[in-house]
C-alpha positions in Angstrom: 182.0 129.9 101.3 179.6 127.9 103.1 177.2 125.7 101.3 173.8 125.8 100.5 172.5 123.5 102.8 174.3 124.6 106.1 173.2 128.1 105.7 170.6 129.5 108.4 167.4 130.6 107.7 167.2 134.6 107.7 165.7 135.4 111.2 162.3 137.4 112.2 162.2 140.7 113.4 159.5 142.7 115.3 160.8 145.9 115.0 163.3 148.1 112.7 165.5 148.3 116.1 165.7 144.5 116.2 167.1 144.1 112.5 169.5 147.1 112.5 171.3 145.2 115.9 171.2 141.7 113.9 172.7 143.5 110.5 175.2 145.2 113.2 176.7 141.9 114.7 175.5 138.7 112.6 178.1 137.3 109.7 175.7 137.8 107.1 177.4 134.9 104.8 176.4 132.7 107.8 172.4 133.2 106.4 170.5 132.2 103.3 169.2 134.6 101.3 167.8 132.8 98.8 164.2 133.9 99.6 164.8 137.3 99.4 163.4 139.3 95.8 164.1 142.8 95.0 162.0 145.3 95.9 161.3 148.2 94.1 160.1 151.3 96.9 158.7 154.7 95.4 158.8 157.7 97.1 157.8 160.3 94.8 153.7 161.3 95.2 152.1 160.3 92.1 149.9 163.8 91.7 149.7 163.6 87.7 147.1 161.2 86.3 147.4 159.8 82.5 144.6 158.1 80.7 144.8 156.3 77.4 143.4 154.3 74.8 145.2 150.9 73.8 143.9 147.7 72.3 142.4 145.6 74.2 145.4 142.5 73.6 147.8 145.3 74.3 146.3 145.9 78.1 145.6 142.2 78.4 149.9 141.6 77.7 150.8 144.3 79.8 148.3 143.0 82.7 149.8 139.5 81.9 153.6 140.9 82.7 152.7 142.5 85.6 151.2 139.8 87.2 154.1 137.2 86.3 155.9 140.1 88.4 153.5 140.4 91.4 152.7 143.8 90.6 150.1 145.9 89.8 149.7 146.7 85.6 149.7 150.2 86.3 152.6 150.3 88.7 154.7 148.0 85.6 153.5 150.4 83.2 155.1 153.0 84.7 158.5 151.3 85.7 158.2 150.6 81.6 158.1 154.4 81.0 160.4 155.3 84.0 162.9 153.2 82.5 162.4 154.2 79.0 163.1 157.7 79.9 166.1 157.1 82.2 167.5 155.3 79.4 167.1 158.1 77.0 168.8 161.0 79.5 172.1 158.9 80.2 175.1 160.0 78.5 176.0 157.7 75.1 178.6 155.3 76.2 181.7 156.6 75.2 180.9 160.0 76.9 180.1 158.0 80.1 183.6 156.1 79.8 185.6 159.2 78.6 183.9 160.7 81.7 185.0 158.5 84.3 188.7 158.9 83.3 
């Protein structure tokens, strides 16, 4: 593998064309990805709304997370609850496992 330092910076692109031809023909291990954070996309319309009352030093955590994350509080509220309830509709383990046999 090539070290840190002799890796290239990840190029620009100006269009979607540009990037699919680099991902197509460049050795990616050649480029540093360092940089790069995961990104979270929705695509789902959000046509529900909730409100709700919480304590005023529950909002202010909650507002404190989602900033540490670059994100807005309502948006990390709801990939709290998304996860909670994905979580919750898996399988328990050992029917996931006796599953994949």
């Amino acid at each position: 593998m090539t070290a840190p330092k002799d890796l290239k910076p990840f190029p620009v692109f100006k269009s979607d064309e540009e990037a699919e031809k680099f991902v197509d023909e460049a050795d990616l291990s050649d480029y540093d990805f360092s940089q790069f954070k995961p990104v979270h996309f929705e695509f789902e319309k959000k046509a529900a709304q909730l409100n709700m009352r919480v304590p005023q030093p529950l909002l202010d955590a909650v507002k404190d997370k989602a900033k540490a994350r670059g994100i807005p509080y309502t948006r990390y509220i709801r990939e709290l609850l998304e996860h909670d309830i994905s979580r919750q509709t898996l399988p328990p383990r050992r029917a996931r496992r006796d599953a994949a046999r």
